[in-house]
Every structure is written in C-alpha cells, then in structure tokens.
C-alpha atoms as one frame of an Amber mdcrd trajectory, in Angstrom:
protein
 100.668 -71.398 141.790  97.135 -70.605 141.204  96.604 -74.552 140.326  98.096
 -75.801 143.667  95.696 -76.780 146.976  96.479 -77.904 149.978  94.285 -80.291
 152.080  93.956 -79.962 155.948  92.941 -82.250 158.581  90.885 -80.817 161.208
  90.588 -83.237 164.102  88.534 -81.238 166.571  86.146 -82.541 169.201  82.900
 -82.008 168.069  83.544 -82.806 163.957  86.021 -83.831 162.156  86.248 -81.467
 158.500  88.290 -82.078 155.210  89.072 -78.639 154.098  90.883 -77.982 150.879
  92.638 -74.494 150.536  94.675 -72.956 147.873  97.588 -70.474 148.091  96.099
 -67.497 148.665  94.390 -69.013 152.110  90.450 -69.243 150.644  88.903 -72.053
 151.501  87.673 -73.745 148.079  85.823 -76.832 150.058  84.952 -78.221 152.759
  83.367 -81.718 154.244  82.243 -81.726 157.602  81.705 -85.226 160.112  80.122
 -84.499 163.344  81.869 -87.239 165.826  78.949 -88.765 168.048  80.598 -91.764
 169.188  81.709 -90.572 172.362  80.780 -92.941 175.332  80.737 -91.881 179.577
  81.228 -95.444 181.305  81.279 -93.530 184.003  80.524 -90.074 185.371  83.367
 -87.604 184.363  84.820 -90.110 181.610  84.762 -89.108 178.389  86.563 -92.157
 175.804  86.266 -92.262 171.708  87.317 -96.206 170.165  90.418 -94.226 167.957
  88.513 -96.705 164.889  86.082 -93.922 165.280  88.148 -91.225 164.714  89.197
 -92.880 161.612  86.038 -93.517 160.466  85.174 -90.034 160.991  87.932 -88.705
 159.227  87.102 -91.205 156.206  84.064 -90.258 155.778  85.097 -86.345 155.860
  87.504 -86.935 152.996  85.186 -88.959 151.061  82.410 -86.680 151.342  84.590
 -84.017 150.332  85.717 -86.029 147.109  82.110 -86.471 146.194  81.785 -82.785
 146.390  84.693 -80.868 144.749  85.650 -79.550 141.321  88.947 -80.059 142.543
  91.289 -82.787 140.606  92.999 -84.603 143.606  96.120 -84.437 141.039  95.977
 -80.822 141.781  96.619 -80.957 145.793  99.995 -80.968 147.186  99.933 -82.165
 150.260  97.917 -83.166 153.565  98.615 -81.696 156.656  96.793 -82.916 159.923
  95.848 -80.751 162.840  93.756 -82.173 165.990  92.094 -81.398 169.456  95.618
 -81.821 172.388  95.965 -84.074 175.457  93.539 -87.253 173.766  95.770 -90.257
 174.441  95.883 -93.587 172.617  97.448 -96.825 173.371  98.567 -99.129 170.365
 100.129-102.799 171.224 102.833-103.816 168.918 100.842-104.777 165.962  99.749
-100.686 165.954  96.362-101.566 167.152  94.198 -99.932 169.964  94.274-101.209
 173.369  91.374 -99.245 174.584  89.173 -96.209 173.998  90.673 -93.207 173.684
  90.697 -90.795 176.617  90.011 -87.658 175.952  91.632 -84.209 177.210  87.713
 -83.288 178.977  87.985 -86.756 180.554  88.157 -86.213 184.049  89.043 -89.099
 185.760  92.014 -89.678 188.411  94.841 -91.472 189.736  94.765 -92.043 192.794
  98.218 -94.345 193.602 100.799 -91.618 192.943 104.207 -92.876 191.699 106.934
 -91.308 194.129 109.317 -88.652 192.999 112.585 -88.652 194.429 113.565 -86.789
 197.631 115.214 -84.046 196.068 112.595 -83.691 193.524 109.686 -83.252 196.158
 111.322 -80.720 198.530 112.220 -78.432 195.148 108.219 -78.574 194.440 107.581
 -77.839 197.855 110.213 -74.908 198.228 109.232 -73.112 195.297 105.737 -73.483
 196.303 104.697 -76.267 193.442 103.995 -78.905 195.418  99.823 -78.642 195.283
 100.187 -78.251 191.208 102.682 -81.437 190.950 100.032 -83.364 192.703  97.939
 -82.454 190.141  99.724 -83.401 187.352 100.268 -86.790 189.036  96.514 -87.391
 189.322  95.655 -86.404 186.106  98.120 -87.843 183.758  95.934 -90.720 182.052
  98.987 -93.118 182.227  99.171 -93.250 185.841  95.407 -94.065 186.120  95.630
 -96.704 183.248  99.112 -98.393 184.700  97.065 -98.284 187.715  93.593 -99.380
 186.929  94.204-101.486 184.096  98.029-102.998 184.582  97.563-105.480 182.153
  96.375-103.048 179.030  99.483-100.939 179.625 102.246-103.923 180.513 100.674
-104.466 176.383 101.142-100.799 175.330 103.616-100.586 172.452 103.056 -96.931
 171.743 101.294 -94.203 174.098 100.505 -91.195 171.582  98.765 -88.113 171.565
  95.566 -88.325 168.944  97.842 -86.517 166.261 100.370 -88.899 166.473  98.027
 -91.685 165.980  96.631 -90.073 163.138  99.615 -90.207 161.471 100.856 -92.995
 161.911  97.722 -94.019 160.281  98.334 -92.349 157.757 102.159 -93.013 156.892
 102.594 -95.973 158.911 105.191 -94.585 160.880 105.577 -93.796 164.783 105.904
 -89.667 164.130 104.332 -86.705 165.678 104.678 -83.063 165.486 106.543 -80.859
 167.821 103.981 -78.627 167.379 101.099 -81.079 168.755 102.702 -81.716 171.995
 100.481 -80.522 174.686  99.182 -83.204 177.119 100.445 -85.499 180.311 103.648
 -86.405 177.988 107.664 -86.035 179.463 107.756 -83.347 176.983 110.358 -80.687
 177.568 108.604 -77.394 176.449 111.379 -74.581 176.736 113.880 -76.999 174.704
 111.085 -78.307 171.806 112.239 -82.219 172.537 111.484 -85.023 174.926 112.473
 -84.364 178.368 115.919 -86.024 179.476 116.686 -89.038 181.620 116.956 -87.048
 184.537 113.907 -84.890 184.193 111.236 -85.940 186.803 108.605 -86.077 184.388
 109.753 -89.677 183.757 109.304 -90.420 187.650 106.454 -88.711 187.540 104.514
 -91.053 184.699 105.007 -95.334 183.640 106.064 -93.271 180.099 109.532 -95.251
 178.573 111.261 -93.697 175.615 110.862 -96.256 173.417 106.851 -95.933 173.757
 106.794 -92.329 172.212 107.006 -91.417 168.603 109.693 -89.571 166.874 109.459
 -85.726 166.975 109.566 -83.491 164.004 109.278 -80.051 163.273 106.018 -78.704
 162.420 106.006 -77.734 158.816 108.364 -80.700 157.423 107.438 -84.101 155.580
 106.941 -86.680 157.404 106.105 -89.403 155.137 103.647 -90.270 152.265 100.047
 -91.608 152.423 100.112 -95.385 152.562  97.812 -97.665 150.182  95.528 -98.682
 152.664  94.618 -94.634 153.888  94.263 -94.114 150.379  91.963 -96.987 149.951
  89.956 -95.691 153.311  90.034 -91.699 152.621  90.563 -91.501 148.844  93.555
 -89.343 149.369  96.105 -90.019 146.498  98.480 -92.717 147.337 101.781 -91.340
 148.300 101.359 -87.553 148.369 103.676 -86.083 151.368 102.125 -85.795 155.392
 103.347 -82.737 156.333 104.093 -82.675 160.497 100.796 -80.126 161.631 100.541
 -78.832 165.331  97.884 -78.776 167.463  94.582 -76.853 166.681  95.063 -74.212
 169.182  98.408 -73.515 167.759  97.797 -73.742 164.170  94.332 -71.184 165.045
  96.735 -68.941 166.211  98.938 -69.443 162.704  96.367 -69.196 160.605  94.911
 -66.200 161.991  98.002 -64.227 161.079  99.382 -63.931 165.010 103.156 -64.418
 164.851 103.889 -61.279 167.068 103.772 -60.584 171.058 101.731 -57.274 170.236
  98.827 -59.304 168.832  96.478 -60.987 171.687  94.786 -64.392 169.717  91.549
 -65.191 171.119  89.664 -67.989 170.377  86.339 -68.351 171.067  85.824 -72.412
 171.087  84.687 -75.235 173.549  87.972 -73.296 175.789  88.146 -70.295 175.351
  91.892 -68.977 175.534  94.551 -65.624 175.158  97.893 -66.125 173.214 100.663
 -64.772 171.614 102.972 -65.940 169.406 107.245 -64.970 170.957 110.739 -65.898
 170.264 111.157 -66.025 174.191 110.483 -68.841 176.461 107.684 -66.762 178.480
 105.634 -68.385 181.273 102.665 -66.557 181.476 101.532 -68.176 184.931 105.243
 -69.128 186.737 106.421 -72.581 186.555 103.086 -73.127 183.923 104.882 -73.583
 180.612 104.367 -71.779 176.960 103.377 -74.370 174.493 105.263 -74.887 171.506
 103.652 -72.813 168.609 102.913 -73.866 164.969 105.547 -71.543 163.932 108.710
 -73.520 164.700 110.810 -71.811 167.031 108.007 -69.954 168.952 106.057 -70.235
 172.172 102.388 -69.650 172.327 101.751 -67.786 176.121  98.646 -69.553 176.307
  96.170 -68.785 179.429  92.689 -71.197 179.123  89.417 -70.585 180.403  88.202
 -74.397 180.448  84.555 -74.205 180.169  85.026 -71.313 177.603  82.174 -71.001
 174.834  81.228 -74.510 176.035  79.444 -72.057 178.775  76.949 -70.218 175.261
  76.241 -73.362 174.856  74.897 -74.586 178.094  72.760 -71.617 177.718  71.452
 -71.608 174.657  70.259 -75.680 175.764  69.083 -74.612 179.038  67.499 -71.588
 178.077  67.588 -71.145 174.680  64.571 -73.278 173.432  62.266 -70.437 172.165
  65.143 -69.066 169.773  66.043 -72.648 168.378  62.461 -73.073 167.560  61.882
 -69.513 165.895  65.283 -70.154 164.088  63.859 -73.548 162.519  60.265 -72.019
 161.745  61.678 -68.895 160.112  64.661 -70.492 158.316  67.328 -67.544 160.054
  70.505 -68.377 161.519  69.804 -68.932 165.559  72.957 -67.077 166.167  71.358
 -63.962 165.058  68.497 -64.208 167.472  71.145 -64.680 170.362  72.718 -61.729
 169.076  69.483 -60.005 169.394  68.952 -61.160 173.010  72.311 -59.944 174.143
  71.903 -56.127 172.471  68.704 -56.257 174.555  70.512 -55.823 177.581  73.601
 -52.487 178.462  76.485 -52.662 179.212  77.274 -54.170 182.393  73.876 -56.338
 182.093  72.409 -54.074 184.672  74.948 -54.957 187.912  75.261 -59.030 186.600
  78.734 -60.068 186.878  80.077 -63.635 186.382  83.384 -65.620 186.944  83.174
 -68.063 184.094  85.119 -70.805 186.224  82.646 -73.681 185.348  85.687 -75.871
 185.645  88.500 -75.871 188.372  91.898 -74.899 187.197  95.502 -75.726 187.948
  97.222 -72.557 189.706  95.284 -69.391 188.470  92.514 -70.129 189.121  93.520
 -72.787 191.441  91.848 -76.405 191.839  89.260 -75.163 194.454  87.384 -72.444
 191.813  83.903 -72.477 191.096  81.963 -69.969 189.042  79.618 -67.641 190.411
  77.469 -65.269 189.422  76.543 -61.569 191.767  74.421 -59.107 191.711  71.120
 -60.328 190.867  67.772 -58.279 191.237  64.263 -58.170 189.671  65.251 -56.686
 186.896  67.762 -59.372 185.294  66.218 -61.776 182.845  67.734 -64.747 180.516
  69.297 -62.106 178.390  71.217 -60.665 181.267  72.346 -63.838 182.219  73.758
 -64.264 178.591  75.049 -60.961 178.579  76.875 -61.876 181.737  78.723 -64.682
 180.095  80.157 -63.204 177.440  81.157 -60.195 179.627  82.395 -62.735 182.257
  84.429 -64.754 179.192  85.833 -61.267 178.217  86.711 -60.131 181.655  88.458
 -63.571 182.618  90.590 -62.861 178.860  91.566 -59.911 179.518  93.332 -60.820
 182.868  94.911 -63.206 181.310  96.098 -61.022 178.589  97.591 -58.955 181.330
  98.861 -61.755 182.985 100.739 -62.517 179.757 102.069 -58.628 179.113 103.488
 -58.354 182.558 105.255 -61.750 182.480 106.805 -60.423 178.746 107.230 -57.048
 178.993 105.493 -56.588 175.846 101.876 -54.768 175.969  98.944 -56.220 173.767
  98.060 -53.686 171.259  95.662 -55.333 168.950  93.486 -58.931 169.506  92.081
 -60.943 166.717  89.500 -63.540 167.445  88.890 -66.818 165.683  86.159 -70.036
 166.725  83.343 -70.935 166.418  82.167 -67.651 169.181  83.839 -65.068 167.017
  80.865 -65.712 164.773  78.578 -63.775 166.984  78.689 -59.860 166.682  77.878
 -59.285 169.537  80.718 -61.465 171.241  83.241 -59.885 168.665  81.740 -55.673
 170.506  81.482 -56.441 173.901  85.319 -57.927 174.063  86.551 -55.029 171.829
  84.571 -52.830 174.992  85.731 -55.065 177.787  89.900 -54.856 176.269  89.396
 -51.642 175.046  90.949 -52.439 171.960  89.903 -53.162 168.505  88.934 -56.875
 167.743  89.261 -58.376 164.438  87.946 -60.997 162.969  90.075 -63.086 159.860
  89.074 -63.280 156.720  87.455 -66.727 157.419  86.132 -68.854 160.266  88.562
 -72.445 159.999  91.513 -70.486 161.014  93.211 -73.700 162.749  92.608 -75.765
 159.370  94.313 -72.618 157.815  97.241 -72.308 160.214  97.785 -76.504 158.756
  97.445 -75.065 155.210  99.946 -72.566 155.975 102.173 -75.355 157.248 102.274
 -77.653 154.219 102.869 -74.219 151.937 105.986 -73.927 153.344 107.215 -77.464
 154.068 105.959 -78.044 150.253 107.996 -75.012 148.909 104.669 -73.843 147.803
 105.624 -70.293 149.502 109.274 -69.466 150.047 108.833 -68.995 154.010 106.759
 -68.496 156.772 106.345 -64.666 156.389 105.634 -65.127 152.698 102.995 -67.608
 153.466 101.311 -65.576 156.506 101.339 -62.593 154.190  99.631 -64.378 151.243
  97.092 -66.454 152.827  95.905 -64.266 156.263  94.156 -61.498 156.242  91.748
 -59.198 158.269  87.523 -59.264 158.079  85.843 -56.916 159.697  86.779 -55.331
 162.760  85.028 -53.991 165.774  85.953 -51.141 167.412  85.475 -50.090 171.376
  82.556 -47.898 171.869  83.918 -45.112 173.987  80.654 -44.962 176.518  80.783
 -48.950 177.094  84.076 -49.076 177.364  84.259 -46.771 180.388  81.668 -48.957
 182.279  83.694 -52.035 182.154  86.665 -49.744 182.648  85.442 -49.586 186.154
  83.789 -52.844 186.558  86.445 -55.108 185.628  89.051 -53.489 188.732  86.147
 -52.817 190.984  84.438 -55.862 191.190  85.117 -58.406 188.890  88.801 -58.955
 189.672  88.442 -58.911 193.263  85.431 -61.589 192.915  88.272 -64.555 192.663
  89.970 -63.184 195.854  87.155 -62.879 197.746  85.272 -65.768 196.827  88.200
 -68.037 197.255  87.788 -69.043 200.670  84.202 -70.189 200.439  84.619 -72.262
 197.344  87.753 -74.003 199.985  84.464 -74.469 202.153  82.688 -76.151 199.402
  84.966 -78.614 198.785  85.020 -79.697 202.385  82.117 -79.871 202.617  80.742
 -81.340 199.622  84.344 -83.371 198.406  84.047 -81.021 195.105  86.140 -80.061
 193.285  87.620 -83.435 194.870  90.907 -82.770 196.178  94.085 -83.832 194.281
C-alpha cells in the first residue's frame, strides 16, 4: 500500500496543479500552472480557448515529472477535478468551436425561448417566476444559439470543462455525476439528466444527444489515450477515474460526509455545506448539488464575490504590505494577519454585507454590498476587518439557513481554501459561529477529495469510510474566544441581519436608476 500514489487533476480558475498523493492523504508533490490566458472581449465576459486549458494542464504534469522521486509505474490512477458551470462547445471532429465561457462570465440572453403555458403559471404560482427568468438569461446556450446561430447549429457536444477534460483524456464523451453544476437539463434530486418532459429542455437549445454520458463519481471511466500521454507524460493507459467538481471534492477531502459538520471554503466564492443522504434545499426550489460522495447532496449556500473580496483589498489597499513582504522575504499573509489583529472585535461599529455580486433568490438579483457605520476612527485595517467579519456573518446565515431547512444543527465547521490560510480568518469565524473551526491537515483539500475518489474506485481502500478515515484528518483548530464571541453575538441579530432587509429597497432604486444590476 505504502508504494501506491494517486495523481489528481486540479482544474481551478486561477492555476491549474498536478498533485500526486499517496494512501494515507499527504501530498508527496505538487506542480503548479497559473492560467493567464483569460481574454474580456467585452465588459463582463470572461472566455479561456479550452487549447489553453490543455496546455496548462500539460505543462502542470510535466513540470511535476521533472520534479518527483516518484516512478510514474508507481501511480494508480488519475482522477480530474475542475472549477463548475465553464462550458465548451466541440463540433463533430471533438474540436472547439469557440472560447470557453466561463462560470464568472457575465453576459446575457436576451431572446428568451418560451416555456409552455402550464410551465409558466407553475413558476409564477409558486412564486419562481423572477428566478426562472434568470436562469433563462444566464444559461450560456441561449446567448450562443442566439448570438452566434451558426457556431451552435455546428455544436456536436456542449460540456461542462470536466467533461471536456476527459474526453481529452480518454477520448470518450463522459463526465462525472459529481461535476454537474452549471446551465445543464440536469436533474439534481434524481443524479441523471432531466427527462423529456422536464422544462429544462424548453428552457435551453440543449438535445440529448449533445451531452456526455454520466457516471458515478469514483468509477473508471476509461484509460489515458497515446496522444495525452504524449502531451502530459502520464503513462499510457492507466484508468481516469470519474472526479466531481472542486467544490464537492473540497468538501470530500476535508473529511465532511455528515450534516453536523458545516464545510467552509474560503476561495474566489466563498460557500457553507454539508454533506446528507436527504434531498435538502437549503434556499426552496434552489437545488442541493450532487456531492463527491455518490449518493449525497451538498446544501451548498455561495457568497459570489467571496475571498475574491481579500483580494480586491489587498490590490487596492494593500501596496505597503506587498512591498515589505518582498523586501523582508516574509509571507504577505502574515502582515495582513497583523493588520486585522490591529483592529477589536466588531472593527469599532464597521459592518459589511459582502454582496459584491447580485444573487439569484437570497440575496436576490437587486443586492449590492454596503458597508455602515463609518467614523474617524476606522482605517484600512477596519475596513479589512470588516470583510472577513462581513464573509463570516453572511456564512453563518447561511449555515442557519441550511439547519432549519434539515432539521439537523451544525455542531462543528472545518474550513479549507486558499482564506483558511490566514489565522486570523480561521478566529474571527470560530467568534462570529461560535463554534470551533478547524483547519485539515493540508491546504489542496479539493485535489484530496479526487485522491480519495480514485482510492476507492481503484480498490486502493475498501470504501469510502475507510478512505476518509485514512487519508483526512484535523490541523489545528481555533476555538471561540468567549469575550468576542459575545460582541458578534449581538451584532450579527442586531444589525447585520436586518442590513439586507432594510437596504433592499434602495438597492431596487439603484437599479432604476442606474440599469444595475441590469434587470433579468
């Protein structure tokens, strides 16, 4: 056993990494591309040529080779894991059609395709009618079949990036049921694509025969083809292992399988879930997304603009650290740390709604951040003490959000991303739950939750709860401080959950005043 590794695919939207982990879930190595390529034709648009994903991921692997005591003879298996809702369209040859558009793209239909009658007066009567509009608007296939007819009347194939990916490397038309979050006819309570009759299929220009086959995450789904050997240096024919999405296998590989344990990762979106048995829609008529662990839901609740918001700040205000960090050779994360311990609790009456980006229901499309209280006192440092209390605050509603709509109550959180690096993060959300926060045993938790998969699809561990208990395990762990806790004990009821509500109707002024958030 102790001569078997695993590799793992991590797709994510800043870098693509090669990681290569053994059976006891340490990371041995690592290779890390930073993706770059990402082009804005337009404000809002955010497209990647899929070649450049490829590349990426090539070079990854390769550097990783060049790197590693490791015989590739000794690794079992690949397993691939990538950012969700980054489409790609292949013509019949398997080649791209156009860029890929990615899940922070935020362009819009505007021609709407037209549900039938009976379809549009259930929206309406169970109050869904302003949310299916905006699933109409932003599925990218209704604003490519209506912008550019002629690129999808050519579209073979309309996958997710995972499904690309593999089919890249296996050569066959194959995704994971685990990977399926996006603008897809997907059928989340049942695990499968939605049937004829389902109005998701009215809804988007999606035919069956243009999606890949599904398969459980955790099962082989082919072998690595000559030519990805030839481009990654992966051994020829060693098994692809279905992954699941990096959110879901973050949650897997940092040891969350159980409605009692809040996951929270700290990333570009920040976001609350469990892991349950039960088909549980933690925001009604929102569905769970299918977890890493077959079988399972994840209760997800997102915060967009989560971590992405740390950093904004540390480029728009965070010059003076950067520099001391690269004339004094220390980590610049410590020096943020140090800025946010300069401030209490509370950052002296700062609160702050982190909704940087509009959502869907809660918050709905018309949100805005904001930011109160400000006096001659608050500095920088209050302002990024105010974001991480803000990230927190908007976390922990969702948390109870999620409790509520399962019955079960949140008893422990673990936190994984790139955020749950910072100590200070890490203490003020143990304050702001009230609950201790741990960290796992190691930062690439989603790359691990992969690793976890292939174990078991391998035969590498016997099952699931073998493989969780071998290779996830607890760092170090913050506990509440009783005399912080109590302040956000009162802030988070007295102000900052009545901030949405009250600011609600002017950010509906905003919009018609300004056009934004435009109006779906």
């Amino acid at each position: 056993m102790s001569n078997d590794y695993l590799l793992a695919i991590d797709n994510g939207t800043q870098s693509v990494r090669a990681l290569l982990f053994d059976l006891h879930g340490n990371l041995v190595d690592k290779a890390q591309v930073s993706i770059d390529t990402y082009q804005s034709p337009q404000p809002g648009w955010v497209e990647n040529d899929p070649e450049d994903f490829w590349h990426a991921l090539s070079r990854a692997c390769q550097h990783l080779w060049a790197n590693t005591s490791v015989p590739k003879s000794a690794i079992r298996g690949v397993v691939i894991t990538t950012q969700r809702g980054t489409v790609v369209n292949l013509d019949a040859d398997g080649k791209p059609l156009r860029p890929a558009i990615l899940w922070l793209d935020q362009r819009r239909a505007d021609k709407l395709p037209k549900l039938s009658w009976w379809w549009r007066l259930l929206f309406r009567a169970i109050g869904m009618h302003n949310t299916l509009r905006h699933f109409l608007h932003e599925a990218e296939a209704n604003w490519i079949a209506q912008h550019q007819p002629d690129i999808w009347a050519r579209t073979h194939k309309f996958l997710l990036l995972s499904g690309y990916l593999n089919y890249r490397f296996t050569g066959r038309y194959v995704d994971a049921i685990g990977s399926q979050v996006g603008y897809v006819p997907f059928d989340y309570k049942k695990g499968c694509w939605a049937p004829r009759h389902d109005w998701k299929w009215q809804a988007m220009p999606i035919s069956p025969c243009m999606l890949p086959e599904l398969a459980a995450s955790g099962t082989i789904i082919g072998k690595v083809t000559a030519q990805t050997a030839a481009d990654t240096g992966i051994p020829e024919g060693l098994p692809v292992i279905a992954g699941a999405a990096d959110k879901a296998c973050e949650v897997l590989g940092a040891g969350c399988i159980s409605p009692e344990t809040a996951c929270l990762s700290f990333g570009t979106a920040a976001t609350i879930n469990t892991t349950t048995e039960r088909y549980v829609e933690a925001t009604p008529f929102v569905p769970p997304y299918p977890a890493a662990l077959p079988g399972h839901y994840n209760t997800e609740v997102q915060i967009t603009r989560g971590f992405w918001m740390v950093s904004w700040f540390k480029e728009q205000f965070g010059l003076q650290e950067r520099l001391t960090a690269e004339s004094s050779g220390v980590a610049v994360e410590s020096l943020f740390d140090d800025l946010v311990n300069a401030v209490p609790p509370g950052a002296q009456g700062l609160m702050l709604q982190p909704f940087w980006n509009p959502g869907i229901k809660v918050p709905g499309p018309e949100a805005k951040g904001a930011i109160i209280g400000f006096g001659d006192v608050h500095t920088r440092a209050h302002l990024y003490r105010a974001i991480l209390e803000g990230l927190a605050y908007a976390l922990r509603e969702a948390g109870e959000r999620i409790a509520t709509r399962s019955g079960v109550a949140i008893k422990r959180v673990r936190i994984s991303g790139g955020g749950s690096q910072s100590d200070a993060a890490m203490q003020i959300t143990a304050d702001v739950f009230n609950l201790p926060c741990e960290r796992p045993h190691l930062y690439e938790t989603s790359g691990l939750g992969a690793a976890i998969l292939g174990a078991v699809a391998l035969g590498l561990h016997p099952d699931f709860d073998t493989a969780i208990h071998n290779m996830t395990r607890v760092g170090k762990v913050f506990e509440p401080v009783a005399e912080h806790a109590a302040i956000y004990q009162q802030l988070y009821p007295r102000v900052y959950k009545r901030m949405y509500e009250r600011l609600q109707p002017l950010y509906h002024a905003i919009r018609e005043i300004t056009g934004y958030p435009r109006r779906a």
